[in-house]
MMTF fields as JSON, N, C-alpha, C and O atoms, coordinates in Angstrom:
{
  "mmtfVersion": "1.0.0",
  "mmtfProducer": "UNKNOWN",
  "numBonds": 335,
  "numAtoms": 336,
  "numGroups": 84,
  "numChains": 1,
  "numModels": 1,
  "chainsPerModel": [1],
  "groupsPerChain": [84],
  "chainIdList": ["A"],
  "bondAtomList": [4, 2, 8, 6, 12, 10, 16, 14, 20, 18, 24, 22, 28, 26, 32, 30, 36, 34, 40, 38, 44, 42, 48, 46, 52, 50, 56, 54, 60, 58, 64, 62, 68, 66, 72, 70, 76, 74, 80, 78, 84, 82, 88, 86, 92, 90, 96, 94, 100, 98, 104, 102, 108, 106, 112, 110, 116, 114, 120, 118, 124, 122, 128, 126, 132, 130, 136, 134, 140, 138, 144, 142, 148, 146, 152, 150, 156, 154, 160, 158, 164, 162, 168, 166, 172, 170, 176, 174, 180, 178, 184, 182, 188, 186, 192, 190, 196, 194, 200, 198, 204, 202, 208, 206, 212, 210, 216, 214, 220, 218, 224, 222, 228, 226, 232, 230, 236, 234, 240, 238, 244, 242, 248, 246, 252, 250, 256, 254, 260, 258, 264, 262, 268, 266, 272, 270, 276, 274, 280, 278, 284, 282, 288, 286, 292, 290, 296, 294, 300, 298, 304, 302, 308, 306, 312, 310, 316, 314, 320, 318, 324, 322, 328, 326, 332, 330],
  "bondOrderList": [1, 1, 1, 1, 1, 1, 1, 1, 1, 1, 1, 1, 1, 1, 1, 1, 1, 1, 1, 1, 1, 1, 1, 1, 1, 1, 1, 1, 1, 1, 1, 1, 1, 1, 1, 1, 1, 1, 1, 1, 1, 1, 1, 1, 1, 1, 1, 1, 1, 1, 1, 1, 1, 1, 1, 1, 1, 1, 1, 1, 1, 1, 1, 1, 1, 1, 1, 1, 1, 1, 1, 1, 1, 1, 1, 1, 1, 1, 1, 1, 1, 1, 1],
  "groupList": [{"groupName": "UNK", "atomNameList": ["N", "CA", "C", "O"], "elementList": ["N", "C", "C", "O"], "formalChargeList": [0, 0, 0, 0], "bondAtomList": [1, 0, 2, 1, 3, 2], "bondOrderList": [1, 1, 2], "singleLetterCode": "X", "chemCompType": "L-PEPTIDE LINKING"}],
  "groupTypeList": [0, 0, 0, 0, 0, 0, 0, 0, 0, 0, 0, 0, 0, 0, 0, 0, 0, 0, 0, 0, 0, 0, 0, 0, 0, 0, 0, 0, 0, 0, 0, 0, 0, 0, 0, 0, 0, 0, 0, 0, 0, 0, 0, 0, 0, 0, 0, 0, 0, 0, 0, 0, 0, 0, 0, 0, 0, 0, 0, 0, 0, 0, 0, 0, 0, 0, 0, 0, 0, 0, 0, 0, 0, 0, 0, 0, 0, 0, 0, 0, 0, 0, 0, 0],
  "groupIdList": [1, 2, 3, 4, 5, 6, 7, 8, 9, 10, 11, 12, 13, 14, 15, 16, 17, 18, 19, 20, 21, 22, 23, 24, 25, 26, 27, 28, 29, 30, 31, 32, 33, 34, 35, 36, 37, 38, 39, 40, 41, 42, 43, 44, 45, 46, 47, 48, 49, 50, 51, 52, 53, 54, 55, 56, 57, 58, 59, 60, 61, 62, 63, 64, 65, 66, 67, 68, 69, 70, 71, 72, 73, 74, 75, 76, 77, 78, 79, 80, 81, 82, 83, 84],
  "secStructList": [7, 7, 7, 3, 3, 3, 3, 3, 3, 3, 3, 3, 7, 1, 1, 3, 3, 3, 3, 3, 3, 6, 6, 3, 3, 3, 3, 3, 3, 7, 7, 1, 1, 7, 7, 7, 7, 6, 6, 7, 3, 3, 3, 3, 3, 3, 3, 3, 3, 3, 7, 1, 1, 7, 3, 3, 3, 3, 3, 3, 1, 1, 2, 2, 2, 2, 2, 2, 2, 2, 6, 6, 6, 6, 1, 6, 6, 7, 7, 2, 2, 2, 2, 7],
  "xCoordList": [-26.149, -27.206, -28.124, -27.987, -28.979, -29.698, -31.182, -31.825, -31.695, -33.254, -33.892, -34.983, -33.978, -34.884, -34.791, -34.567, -34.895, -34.636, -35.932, -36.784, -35.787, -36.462, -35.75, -34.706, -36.472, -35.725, -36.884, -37.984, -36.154, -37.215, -37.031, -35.876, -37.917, -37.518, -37.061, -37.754, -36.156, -35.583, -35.734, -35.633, -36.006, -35.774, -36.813, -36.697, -37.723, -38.974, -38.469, -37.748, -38.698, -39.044, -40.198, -40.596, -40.319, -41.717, -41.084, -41.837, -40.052, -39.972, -38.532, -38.122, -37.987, -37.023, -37.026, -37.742, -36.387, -36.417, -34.994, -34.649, -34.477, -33.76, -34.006, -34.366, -33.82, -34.124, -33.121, -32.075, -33.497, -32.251, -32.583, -33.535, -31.688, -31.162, -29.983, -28.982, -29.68, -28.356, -27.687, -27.155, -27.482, -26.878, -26.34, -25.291, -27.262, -26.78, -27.813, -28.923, -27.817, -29.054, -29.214, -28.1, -29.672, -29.715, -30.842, -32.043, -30.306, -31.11, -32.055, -31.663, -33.066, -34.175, -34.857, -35.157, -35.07, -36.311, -37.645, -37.806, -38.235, -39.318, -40.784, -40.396, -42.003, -43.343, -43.551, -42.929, -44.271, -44.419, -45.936, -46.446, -46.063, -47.972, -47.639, -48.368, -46.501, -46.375, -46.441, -45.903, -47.093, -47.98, -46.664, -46.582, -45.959, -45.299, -44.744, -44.707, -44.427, -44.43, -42.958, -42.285, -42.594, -40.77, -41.499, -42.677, -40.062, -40.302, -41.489, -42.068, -41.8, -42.392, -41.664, -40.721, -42.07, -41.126, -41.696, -42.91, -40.95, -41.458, -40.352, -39.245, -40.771, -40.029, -40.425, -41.526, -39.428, -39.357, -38.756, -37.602, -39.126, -38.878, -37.565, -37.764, -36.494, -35.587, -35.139, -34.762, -35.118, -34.681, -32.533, -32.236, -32.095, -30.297, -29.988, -29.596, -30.343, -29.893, -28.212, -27.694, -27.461, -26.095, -25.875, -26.536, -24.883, -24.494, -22.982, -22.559, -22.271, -20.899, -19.947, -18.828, -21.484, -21.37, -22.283, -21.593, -23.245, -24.269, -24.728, -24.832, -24.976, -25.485, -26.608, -26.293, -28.04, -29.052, -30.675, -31.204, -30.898, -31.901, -33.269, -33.465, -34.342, -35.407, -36.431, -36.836, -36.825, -37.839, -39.564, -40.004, -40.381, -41.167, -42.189, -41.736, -43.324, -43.966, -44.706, -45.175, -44.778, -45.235, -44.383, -43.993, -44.151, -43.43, -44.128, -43.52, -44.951, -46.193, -45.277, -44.538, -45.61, -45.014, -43.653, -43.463, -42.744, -41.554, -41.359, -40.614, -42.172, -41.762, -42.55, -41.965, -44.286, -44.102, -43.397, -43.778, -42.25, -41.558, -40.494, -39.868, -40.161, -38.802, -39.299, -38.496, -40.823, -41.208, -41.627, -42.183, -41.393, -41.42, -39.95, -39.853, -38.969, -37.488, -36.939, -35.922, -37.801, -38.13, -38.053, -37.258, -38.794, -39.194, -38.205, -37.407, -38.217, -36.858, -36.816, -37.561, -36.255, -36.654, -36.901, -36.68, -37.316, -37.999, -36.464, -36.097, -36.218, -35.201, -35.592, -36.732, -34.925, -35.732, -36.394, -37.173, -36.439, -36.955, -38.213, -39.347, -37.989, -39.285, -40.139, -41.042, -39.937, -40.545, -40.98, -42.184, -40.365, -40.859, -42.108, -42.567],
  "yCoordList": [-61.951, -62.586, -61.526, -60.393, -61.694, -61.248, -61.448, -62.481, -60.234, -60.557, -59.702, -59.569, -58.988, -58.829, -57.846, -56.717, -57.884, -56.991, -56.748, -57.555, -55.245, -54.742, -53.966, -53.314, -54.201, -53.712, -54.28, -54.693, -54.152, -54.41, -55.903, -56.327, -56.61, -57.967, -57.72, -57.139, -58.055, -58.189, -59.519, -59.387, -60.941, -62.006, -62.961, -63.181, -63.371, -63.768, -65.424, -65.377, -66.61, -67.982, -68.504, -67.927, -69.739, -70.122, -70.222, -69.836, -70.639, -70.461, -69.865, -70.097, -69.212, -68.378, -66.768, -66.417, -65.766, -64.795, -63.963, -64.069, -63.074, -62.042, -60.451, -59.564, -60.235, -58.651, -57.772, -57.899, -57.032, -56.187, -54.989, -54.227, -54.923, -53.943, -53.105, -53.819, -51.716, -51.523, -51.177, -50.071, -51.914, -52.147, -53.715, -54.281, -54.152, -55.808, -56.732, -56.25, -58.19, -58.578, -59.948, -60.471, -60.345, -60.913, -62.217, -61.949, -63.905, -64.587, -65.264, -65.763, -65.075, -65.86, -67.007, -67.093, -67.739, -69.005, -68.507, -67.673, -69.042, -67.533, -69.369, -70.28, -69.415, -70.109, -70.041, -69.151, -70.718, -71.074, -70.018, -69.476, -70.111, -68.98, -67.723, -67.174, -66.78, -66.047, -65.415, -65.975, -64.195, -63.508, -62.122, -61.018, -62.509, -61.085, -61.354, -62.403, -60.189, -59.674, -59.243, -59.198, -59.057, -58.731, -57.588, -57.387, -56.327, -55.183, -54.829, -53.743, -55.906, -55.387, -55.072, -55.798, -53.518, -53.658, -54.58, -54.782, -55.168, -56.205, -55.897, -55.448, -56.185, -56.066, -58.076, -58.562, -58.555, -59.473, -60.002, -59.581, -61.028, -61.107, -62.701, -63.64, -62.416, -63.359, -64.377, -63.91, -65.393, -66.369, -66.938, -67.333, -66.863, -67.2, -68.253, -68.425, -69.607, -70.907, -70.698, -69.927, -71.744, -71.555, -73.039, -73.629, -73.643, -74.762, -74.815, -73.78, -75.701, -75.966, -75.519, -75.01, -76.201, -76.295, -74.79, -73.992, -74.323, -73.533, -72.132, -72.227, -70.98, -70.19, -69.848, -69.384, -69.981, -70.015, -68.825, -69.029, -67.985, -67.338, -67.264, -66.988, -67.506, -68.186, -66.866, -66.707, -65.981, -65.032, -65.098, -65.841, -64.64, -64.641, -62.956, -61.932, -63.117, -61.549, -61.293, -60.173, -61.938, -61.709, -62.493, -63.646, -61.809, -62.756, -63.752, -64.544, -63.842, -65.006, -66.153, -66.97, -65.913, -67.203, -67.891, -69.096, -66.839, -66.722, -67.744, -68.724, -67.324, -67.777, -69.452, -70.47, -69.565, -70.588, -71.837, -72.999, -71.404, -71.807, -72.24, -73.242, -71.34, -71.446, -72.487, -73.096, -73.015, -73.665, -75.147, -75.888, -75.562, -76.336, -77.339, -78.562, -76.339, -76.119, -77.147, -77.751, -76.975, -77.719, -78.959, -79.513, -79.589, -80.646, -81.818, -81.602, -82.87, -83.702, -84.562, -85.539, -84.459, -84.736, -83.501, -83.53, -82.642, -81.956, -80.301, -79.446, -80.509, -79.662, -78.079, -77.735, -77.232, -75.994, -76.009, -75.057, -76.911, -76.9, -77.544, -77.159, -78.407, -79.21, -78.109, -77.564, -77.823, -76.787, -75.94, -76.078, -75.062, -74.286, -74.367, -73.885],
  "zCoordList": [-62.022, -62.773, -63.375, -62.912, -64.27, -65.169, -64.628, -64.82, -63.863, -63.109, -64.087, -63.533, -65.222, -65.908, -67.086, -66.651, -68.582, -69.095, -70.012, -70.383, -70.276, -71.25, -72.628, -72.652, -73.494, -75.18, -75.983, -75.616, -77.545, -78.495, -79.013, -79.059, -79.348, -79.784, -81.109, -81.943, -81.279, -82.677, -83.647, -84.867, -82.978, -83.71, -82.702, -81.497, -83.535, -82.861, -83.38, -84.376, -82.941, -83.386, -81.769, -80.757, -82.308, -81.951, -79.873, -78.979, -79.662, -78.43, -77.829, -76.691, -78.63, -78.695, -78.908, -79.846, -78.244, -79.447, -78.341, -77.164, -79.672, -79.193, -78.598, -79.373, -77.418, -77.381, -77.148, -76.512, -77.637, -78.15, -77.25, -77.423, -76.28, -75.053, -75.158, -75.223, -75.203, -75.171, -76.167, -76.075, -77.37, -78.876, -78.213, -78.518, -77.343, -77.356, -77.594, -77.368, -78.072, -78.263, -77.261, -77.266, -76.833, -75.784, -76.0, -75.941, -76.3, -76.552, -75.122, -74.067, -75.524, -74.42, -74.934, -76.125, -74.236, -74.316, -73.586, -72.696, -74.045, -73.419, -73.8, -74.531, -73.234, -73.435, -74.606, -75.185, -75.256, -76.411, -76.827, -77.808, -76.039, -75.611, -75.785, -76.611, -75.154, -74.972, -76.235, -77.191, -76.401, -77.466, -78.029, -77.491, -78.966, -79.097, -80.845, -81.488, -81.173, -82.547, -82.797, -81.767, -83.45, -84.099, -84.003, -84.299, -83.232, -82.848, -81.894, -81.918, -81.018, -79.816, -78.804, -78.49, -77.85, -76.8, -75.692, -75.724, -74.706, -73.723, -72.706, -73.005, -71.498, -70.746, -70.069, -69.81, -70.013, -69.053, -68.089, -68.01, -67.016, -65.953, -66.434, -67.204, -65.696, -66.329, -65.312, -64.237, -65.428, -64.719, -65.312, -66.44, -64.799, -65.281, -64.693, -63.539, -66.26, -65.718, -65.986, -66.793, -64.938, -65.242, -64.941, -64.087, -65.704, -65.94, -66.424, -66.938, -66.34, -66.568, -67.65, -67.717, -68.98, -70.363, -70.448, -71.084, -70.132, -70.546, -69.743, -68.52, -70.302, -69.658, -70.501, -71.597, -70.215, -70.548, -69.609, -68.517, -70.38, -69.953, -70.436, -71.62, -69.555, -69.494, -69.224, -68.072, -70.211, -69.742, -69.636, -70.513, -68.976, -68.739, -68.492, -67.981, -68.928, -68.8, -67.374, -67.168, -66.746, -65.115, -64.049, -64.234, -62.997, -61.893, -61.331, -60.612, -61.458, -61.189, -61.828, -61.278, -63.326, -64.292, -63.847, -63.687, -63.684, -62.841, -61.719, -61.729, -60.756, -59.611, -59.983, -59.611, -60.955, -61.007, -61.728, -61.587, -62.569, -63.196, -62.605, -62.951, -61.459, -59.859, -59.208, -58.501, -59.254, -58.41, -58.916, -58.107, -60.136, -61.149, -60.964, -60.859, -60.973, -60.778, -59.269, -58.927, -58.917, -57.514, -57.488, -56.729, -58.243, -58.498, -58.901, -59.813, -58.356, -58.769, -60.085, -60.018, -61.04, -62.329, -63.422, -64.633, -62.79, -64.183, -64.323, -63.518, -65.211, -65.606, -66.171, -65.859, -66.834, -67.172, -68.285, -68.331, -69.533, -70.907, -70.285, -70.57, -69.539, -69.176, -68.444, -69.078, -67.374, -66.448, -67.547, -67.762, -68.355, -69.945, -70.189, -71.224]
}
C-alpha cells in the first residue's frame, strides 16, 4: 500500500489532483479546502482505498486529518467520498 507520497503537483482540479513522483504521476482525491497551486511541492499523507472494481487514493496534509478520516471510515454507512 501507498502510506504517503511526496512530488510536485502537476494537475490541480477542485478535489482531485495529480502528483508527480518519480517520472510517475499519481492521481489523488485530496479535501476540497486543501490549499495548493499547480507546481507546488506537497508531501502527503495517503490513505489506499481498495475495492474489487477500484483502487483509489485519498491524500491528506497532516496525519491528524488522516487518522480523522480512518475514523469517519468507521462509521456504518458513510463510505470514503463521504468521509472526504
Amino acid at each position: 500500500m501507498i502510506g504517503a507520497l511526496e512530488g510536485m503537483v502537476e494537475i490541480l482540479n477542485p478535489n482531485e489532483i495529480i502528483v508527480w513522483v518519480n517520472q510517475m504521476g499519481y492521481q489523488v482525491l485530496v479535501p476540497v479546502n486543501l490549499k495548493l497551486s499547480q507546481k507546488d511541492k506537497v508531501k502527503l499523507y495517503i490513505h489506499t482505498y481498495v475495492k474489487e472494481d477500484a483502487l483509489v487514493l485519498y491524500g491528506f496534509d497532516t496525519k491528524d486529518k488522516l487518522n480523522l478520516f480512518k475514523a469517519f471510515l468507521q462509521v456504518s454507512g458513510i463510505g470514503p467520498k463521504l468521509a472526504l
